[in-house]
Biopython code that builds the backbone (N, CA, C, O; Angstrom):
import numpy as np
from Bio.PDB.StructureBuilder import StructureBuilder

atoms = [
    (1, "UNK", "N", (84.268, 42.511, 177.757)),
    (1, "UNK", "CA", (83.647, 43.524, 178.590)),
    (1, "UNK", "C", (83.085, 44.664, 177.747)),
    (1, "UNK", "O", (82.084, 45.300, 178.076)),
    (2, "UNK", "N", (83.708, 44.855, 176.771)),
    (2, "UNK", "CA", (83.756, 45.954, 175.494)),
    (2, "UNK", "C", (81.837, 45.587, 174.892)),
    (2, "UNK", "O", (80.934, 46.351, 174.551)),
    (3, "UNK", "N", (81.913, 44.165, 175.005)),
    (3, "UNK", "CA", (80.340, 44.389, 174.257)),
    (3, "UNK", "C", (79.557, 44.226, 175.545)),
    (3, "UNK", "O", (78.431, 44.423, 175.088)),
    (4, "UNK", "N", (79.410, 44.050, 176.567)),
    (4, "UNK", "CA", (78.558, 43.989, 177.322)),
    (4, "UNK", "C", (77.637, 45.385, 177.583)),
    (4, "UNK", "O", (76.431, 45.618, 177.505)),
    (5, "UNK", "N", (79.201, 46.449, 178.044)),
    (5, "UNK", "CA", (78.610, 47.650, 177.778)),
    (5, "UNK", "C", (77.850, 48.036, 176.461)),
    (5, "UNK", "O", (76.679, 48.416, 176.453)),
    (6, "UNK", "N", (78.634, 47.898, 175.354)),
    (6, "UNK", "CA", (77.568, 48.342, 174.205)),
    (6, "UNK", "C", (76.549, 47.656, 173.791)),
    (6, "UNK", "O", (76.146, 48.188, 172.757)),
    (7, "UNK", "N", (75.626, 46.322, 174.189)),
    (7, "UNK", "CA", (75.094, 45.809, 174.781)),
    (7, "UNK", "C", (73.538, 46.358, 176.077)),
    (7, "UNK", "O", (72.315, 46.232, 176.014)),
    (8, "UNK", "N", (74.373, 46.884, 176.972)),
    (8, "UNK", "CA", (73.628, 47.984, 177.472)),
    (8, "UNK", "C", (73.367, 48.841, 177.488)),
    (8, "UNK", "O", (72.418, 49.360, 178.076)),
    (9, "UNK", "N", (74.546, 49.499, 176.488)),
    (9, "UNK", "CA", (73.836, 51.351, 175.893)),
    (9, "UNK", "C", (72.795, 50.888, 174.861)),
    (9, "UNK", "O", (71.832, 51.653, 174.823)),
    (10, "UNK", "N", (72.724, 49.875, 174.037)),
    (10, "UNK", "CA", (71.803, 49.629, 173.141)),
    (10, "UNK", "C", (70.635, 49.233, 173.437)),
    (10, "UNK", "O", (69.679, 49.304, 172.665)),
    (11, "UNK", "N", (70.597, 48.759, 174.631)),
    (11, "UNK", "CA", (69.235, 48.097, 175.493)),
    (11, "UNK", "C", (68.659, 49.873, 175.629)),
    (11, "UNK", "O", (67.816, 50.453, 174.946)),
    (12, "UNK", "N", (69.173, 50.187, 176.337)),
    (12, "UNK", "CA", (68.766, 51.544, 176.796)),
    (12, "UNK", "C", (68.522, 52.195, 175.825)),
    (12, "UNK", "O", (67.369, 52.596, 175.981)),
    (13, "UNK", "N", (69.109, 52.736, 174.429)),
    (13, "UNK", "CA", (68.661, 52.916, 173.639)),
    (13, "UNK", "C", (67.520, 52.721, 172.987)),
    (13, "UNK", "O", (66.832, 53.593, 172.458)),
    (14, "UNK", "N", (67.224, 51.043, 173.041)),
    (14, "UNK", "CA", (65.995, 51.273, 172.399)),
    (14, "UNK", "C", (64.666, 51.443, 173.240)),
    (14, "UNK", "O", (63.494, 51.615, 172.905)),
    (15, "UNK", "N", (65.329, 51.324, 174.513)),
    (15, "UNK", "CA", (64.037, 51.443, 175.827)),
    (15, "UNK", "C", (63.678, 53.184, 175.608)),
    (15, "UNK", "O", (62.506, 53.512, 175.789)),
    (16, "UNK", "N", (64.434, 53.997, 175.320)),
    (16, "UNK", "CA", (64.447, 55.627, 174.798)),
    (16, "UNK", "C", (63.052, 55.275, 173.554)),
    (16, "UNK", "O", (61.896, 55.656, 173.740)),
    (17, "UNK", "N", (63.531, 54.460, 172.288)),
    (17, "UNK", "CA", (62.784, 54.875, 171.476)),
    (17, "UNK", "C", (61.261, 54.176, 171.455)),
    (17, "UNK", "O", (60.291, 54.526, 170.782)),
    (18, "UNK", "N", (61.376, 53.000, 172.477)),
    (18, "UNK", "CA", (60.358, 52.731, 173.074)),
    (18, "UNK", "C", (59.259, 53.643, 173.503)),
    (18, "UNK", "O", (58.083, 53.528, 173.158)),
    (19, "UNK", "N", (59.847, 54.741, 174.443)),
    (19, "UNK", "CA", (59.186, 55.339, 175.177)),
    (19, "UNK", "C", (58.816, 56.388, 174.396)),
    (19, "UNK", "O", (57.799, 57.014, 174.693)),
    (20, "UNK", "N", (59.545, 56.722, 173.332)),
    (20, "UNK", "CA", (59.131, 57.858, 172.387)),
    (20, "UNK", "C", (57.548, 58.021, 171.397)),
    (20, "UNK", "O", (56.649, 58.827, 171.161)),
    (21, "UNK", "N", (57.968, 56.741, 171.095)),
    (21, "UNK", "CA", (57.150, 55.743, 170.345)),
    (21, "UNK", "C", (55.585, 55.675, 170.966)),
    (21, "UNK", "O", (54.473, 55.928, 170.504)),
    (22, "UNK", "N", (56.093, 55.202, 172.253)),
    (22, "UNK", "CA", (54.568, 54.956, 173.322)),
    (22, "UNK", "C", (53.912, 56.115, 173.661)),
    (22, "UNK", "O", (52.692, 56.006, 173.787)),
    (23, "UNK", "N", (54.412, 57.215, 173.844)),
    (23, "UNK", "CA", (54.445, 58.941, 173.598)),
    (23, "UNK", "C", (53.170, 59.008, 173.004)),
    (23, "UNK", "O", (52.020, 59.121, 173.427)),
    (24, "UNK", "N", (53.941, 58.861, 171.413)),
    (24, "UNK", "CA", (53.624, 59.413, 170.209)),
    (24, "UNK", "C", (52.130, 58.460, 169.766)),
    (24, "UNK", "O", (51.396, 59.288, 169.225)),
    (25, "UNK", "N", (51.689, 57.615, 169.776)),
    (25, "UNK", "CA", (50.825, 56.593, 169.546)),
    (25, "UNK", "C", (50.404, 57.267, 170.679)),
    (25, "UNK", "O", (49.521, 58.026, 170.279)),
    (26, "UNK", "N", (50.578, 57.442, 172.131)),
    (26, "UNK", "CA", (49.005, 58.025, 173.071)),
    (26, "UNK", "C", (48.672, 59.200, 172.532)),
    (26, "UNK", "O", (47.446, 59.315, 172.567)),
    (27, "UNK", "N", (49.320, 60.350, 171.932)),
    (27, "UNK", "CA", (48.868, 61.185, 171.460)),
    (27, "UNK", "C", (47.984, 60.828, 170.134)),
    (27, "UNK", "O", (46.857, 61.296, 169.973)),
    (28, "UNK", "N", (48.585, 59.987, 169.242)),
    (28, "UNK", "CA", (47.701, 59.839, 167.948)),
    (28, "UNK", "C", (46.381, 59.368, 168.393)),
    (28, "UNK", "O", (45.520, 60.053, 167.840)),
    (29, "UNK", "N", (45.837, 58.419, 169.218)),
    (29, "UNK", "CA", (44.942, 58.063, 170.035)),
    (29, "UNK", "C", (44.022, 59.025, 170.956)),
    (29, "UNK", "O", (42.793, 59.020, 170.900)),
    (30, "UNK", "N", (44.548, 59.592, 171.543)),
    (30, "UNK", "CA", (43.812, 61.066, 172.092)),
    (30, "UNK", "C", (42.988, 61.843, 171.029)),
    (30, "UNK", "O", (41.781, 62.050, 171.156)),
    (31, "UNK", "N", (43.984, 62.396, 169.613)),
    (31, "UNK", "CA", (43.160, 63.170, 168.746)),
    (31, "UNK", "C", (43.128, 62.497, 167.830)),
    (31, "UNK", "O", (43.690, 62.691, 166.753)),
    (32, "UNK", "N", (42.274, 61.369, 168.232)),
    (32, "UNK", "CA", (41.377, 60.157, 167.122)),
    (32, "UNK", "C", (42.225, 60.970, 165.765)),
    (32, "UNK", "O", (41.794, 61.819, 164.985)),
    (33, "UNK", "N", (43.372, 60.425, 165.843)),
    (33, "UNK", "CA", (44.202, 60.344, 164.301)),
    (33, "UNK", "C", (44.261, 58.767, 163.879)),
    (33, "UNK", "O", (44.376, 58.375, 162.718)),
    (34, "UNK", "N", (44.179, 58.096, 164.809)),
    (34, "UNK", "CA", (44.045, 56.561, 164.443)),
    (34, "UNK", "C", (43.142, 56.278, 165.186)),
    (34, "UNK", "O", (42.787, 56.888, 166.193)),
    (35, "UNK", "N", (42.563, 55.000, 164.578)),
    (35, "UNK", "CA", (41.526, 54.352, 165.010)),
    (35, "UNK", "C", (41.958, 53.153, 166.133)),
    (35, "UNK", "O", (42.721, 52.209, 165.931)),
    (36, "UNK", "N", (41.461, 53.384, 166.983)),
    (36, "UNK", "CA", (42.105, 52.219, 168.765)),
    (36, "UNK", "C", (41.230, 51.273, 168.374)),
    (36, "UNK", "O", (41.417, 50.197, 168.941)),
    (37, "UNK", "N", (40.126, 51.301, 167.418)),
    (37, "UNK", "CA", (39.019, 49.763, 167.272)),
    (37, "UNK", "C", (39.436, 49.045, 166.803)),
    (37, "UNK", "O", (39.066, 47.886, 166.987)),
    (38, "UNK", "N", (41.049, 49.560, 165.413)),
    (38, "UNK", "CA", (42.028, 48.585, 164.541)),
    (38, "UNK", "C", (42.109, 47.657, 165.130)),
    (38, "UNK", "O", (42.025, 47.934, 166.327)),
    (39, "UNK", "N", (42.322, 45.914, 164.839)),
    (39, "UNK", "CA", (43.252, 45.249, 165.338)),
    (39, "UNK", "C", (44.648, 45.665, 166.069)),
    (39, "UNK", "O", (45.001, 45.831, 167.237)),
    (40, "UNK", "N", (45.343, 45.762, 164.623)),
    (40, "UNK", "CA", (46.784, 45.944, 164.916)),
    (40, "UNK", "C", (47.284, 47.252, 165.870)),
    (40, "UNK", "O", (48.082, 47.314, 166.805)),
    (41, "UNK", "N", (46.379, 48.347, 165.147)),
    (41, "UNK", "CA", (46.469, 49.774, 166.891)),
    (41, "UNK", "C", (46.209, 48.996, 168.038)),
    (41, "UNK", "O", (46.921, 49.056, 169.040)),
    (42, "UNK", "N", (45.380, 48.387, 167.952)),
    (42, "UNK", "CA", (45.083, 47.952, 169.403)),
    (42, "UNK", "C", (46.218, 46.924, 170.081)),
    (42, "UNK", "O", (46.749, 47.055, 171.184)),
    (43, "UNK", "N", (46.332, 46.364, 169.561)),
    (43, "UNK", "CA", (48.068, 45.036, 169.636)),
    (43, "UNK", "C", (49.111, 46.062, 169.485)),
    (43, "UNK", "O", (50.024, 45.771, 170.257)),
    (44, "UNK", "N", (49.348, 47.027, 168.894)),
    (44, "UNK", "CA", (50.467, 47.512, 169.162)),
    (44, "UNK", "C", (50.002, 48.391, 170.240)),
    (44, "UNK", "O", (50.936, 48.341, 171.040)),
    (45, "UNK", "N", (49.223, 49.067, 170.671)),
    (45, "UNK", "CA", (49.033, 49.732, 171.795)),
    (45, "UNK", "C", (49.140, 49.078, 173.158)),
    (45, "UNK", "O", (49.511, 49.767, 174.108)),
    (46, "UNK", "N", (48.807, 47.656, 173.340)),
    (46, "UNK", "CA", (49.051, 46.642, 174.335)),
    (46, "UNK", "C", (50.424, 46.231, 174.419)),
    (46, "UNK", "O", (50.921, 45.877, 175.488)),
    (47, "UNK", "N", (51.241, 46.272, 173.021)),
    (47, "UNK", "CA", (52.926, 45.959, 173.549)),
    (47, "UNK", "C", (53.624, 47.078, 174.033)),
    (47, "UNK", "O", (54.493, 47.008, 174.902)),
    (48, "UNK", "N", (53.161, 48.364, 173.344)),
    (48, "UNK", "CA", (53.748, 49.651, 173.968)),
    (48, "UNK", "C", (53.332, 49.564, 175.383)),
    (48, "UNK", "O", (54.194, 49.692, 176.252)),
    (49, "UNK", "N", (52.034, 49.349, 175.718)),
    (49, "UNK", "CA", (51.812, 49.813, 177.137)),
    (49, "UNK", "C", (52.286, 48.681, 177.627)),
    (49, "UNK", "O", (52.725, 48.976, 178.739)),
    (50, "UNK", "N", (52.450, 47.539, 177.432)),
    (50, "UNK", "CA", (53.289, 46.461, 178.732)),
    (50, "UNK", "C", (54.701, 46.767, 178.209)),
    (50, "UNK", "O", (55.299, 45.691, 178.217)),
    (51, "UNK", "N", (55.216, 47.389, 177.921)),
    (51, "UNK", "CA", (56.711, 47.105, 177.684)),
    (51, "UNK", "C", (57.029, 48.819, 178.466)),
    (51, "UNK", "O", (58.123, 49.038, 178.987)),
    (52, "UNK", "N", (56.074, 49.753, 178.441)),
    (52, "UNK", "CA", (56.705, 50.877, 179.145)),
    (52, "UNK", "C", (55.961, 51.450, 180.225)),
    (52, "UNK", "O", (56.331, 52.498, 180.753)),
    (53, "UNK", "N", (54.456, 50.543, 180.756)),
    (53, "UNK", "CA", (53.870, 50.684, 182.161)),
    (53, "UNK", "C", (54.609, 50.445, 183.427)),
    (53, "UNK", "O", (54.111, 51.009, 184.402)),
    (54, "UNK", "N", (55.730, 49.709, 183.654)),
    (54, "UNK", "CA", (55.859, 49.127, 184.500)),
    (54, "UNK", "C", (57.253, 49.753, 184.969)),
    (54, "UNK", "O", (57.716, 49.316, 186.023)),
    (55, "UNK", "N", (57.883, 50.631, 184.355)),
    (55, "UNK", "CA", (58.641, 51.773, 184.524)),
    (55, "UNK", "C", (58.141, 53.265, 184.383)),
    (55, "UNK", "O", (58.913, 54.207, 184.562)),
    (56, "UNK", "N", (56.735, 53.442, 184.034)),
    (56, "UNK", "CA", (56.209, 54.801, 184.111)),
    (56, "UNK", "C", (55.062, 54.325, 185.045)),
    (56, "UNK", "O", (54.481, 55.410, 185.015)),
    (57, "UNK", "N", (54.445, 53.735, 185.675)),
    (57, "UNK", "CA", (53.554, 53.579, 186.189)),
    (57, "UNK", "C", (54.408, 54.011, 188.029)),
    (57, "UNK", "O", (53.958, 54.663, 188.971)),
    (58, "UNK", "N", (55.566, 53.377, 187.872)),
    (58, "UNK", "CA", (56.633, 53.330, 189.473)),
    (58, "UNK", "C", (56.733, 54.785, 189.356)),
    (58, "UNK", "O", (56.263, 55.403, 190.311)),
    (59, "UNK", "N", (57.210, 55.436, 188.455)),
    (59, "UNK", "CA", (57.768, 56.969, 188.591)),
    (59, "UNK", "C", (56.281, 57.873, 188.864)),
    (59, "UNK", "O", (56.334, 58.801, 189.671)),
    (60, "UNK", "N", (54.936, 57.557, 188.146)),
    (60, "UNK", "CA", (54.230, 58.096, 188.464)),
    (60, "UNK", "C", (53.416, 58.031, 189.862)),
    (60, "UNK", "O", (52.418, 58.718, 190.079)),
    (61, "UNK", "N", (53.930, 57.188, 190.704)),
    (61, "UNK", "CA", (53.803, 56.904, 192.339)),
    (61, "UNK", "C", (54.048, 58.387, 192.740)),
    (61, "UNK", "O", (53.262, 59.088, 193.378)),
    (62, "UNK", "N", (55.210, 58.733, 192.285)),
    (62, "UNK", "CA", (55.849, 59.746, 192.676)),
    (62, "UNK", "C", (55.859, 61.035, 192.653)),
    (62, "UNK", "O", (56.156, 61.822, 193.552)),
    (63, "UNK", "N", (55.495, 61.237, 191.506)),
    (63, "UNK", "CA", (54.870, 62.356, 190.550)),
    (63, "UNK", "C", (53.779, 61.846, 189.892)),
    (63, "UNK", "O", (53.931, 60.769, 189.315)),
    (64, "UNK", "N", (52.646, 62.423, 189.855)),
    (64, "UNK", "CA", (51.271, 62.089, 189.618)),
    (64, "UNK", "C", (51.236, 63.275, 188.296)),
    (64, "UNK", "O", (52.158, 64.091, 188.278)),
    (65, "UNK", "N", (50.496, 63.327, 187.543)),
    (65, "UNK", "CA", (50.111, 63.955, 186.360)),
    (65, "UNK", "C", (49.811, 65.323, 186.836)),
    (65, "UNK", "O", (49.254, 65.492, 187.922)),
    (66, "UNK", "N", (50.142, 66.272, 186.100)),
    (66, "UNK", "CA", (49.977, 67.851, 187.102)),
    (66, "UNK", "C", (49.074, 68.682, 186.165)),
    (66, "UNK", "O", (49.689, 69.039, 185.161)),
    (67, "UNK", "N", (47.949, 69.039, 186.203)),
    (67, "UNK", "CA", (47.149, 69.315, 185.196)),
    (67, "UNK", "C", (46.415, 68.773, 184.162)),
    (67, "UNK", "O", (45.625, 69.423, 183.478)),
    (68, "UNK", "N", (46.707, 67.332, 184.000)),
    (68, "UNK", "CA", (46.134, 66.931, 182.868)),
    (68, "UNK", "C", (47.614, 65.892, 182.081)),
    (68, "UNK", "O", (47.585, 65.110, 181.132)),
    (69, "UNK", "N", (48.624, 66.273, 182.854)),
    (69, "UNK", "CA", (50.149, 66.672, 182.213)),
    (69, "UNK", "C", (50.737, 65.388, 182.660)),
    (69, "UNK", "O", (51.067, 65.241, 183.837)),
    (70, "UNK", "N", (50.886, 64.424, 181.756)),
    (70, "UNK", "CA", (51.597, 63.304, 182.611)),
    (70, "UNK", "C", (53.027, 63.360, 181.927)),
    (70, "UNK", "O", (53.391, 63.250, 180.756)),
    (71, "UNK", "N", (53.766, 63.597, 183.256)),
    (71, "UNK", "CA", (56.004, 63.754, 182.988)),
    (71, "UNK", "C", (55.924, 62.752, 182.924)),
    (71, "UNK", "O", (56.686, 62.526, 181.983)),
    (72, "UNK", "N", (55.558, 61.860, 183.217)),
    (72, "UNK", "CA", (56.754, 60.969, 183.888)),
    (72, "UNK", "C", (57.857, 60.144, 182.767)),
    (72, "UNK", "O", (58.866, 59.476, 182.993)),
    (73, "UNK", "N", (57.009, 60.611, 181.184)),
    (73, "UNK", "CA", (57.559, 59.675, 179.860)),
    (73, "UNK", "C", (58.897, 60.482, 180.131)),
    (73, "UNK", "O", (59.852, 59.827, 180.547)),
    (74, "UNK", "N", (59.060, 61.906, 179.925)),
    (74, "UNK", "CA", (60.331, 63.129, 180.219)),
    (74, "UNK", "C", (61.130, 62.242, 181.292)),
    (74, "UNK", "O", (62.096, 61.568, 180.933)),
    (75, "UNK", "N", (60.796, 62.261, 182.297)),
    (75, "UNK", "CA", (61.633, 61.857, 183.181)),
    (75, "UNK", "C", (62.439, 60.939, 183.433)),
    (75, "UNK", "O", (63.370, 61.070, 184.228)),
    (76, "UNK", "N", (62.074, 59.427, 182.505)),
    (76, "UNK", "CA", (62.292, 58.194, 182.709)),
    (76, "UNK", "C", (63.108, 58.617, 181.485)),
    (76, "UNK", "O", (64.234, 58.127, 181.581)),
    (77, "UNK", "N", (62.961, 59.349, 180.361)),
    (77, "UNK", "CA", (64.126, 59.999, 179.146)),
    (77, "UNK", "C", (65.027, 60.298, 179.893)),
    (77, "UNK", "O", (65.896, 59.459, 180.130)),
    (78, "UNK", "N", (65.095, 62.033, 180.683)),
    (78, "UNK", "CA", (66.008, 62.537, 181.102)),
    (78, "UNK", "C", (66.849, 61.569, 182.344)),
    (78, "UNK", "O", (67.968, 61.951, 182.687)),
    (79, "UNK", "N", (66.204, 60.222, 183.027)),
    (79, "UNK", "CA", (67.069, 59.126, 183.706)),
    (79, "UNK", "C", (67.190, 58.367, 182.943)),
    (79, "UNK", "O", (66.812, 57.368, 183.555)),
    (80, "UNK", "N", (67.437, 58.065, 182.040)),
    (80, "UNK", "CA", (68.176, 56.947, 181.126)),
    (80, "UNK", "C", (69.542, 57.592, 180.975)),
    (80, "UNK", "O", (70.659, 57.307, 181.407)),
    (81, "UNK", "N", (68.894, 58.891, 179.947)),
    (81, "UNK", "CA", (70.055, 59.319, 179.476)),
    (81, "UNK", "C", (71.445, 59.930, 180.595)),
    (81, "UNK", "O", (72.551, 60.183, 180.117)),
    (82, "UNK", "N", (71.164, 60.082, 181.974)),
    (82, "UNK", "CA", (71.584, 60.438, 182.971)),
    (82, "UNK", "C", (72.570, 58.813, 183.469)),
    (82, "UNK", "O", (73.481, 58.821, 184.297)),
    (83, "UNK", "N", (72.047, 57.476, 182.668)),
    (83, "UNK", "CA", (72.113, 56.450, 183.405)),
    (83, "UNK", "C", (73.419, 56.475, 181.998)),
    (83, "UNK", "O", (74.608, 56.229, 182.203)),
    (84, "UNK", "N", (72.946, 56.758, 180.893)),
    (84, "UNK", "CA", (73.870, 56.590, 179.972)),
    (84, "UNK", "C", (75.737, 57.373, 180.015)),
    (84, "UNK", "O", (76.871, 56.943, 179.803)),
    (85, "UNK", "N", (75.079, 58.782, 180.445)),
    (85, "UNK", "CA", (76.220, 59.024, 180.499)),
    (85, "UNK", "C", (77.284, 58.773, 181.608)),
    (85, "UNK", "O", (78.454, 59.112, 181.430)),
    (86, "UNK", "N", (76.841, 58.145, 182.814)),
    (86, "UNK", "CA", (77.080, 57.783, 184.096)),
    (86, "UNK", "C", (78.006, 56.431, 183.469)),
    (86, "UNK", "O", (79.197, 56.316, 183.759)),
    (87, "UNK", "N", (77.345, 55.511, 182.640)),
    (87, "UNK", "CA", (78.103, 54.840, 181.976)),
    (87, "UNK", "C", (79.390, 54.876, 181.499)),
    (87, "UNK", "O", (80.426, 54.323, 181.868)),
    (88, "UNK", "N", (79.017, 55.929, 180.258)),
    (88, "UNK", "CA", (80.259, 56.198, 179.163)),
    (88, "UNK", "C", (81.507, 56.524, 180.049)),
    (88, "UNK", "O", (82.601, 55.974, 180.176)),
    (89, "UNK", "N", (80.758, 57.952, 180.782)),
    (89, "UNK", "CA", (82.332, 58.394, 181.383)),
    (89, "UNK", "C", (82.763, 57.855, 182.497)),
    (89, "UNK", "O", (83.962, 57.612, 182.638)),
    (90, "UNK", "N", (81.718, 57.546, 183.602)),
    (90, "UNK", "CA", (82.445, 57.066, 184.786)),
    (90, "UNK", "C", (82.683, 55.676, 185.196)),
    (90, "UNK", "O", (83.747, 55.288, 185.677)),
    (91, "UNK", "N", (81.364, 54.739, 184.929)),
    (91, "UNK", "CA", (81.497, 53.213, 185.155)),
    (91, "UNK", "C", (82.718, 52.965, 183.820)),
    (91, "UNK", "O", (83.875, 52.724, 184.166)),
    (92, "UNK", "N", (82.439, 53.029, 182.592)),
    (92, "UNK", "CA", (83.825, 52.096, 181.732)),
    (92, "UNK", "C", (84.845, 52.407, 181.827)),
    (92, "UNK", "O", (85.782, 51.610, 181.772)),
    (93, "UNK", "N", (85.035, 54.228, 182.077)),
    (93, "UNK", "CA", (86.324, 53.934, 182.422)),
    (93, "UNK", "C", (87.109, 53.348, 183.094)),
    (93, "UNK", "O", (88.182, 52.848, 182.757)),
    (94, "UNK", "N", (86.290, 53.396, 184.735)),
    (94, "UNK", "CA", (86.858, 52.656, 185.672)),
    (94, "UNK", "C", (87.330, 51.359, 185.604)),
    (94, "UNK", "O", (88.356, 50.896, 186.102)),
    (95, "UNK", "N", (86.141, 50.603, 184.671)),
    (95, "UNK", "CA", (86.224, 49.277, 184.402)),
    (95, "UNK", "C", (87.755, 48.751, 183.264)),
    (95, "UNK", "O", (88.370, 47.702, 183.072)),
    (96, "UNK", "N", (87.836, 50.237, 182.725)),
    (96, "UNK", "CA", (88.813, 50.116, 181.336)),
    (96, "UNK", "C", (88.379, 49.816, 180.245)),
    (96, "UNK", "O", (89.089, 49.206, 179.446)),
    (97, "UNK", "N", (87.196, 50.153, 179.977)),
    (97, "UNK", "CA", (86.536, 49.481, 178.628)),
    (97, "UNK", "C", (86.564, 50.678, 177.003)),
    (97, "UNK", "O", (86.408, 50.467, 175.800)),
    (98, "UNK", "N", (86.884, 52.067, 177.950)),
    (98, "UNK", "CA", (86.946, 52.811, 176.975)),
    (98, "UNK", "C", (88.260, 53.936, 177.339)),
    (98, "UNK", "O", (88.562, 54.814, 176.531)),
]
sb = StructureBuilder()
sb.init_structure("model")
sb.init_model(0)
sb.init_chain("A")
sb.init_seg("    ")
for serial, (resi, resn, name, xyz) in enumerate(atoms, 1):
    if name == "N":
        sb.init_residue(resn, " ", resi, " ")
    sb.init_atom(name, np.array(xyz, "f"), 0.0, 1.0, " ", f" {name:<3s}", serial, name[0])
structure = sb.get_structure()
């Protein structure tokens, strides 16, 4: 049971640096710091965006971009990490895993 959970803090984990990542590359892209005509920008810009559209695209149903300003990368952070600690302290203990 012990690795399942750590298992899923690590999934979540890297779904965090996923999203950091996918962030950081739309910004480099915005102020033409990289070139989007690259091959490989462009392939890695297509795995970032299918691997973190389909959880920011649902939240932005909800909340739409406010100025120019799209949360929703913040938000799907600040609910992970909300999902994480919901984990640590309340689901394993219960379970007995920690």
């Amino acid at each position: 049971m012990n690795a399942l959970f750590y298992l899923i803090l690590t999934v979540i984990n890297l779904y965090q640096v996923v999203l950091v990542a996918a962030v950081i590359f739309s910004w480099l892209i915005a102020f033409n710091v990289i070139n989007s005509h690259n091959q490989f920008v462009a392939m890695l810009g297509t795995v970032l965006e299918r691997l973190t559209e389909p959880v920011l695209g649902r939240v932005r149903t909800v909340i739409p971009p406010i100025g120019g300003l799209d949360l929703s990368p913040v938000i799907v952070l600040i609910a992970l990490q909300v999902l994480k600690v919901l984990i640590v302290r309340d689901i394993a203990p219960a379970v007995g895993v920690y």
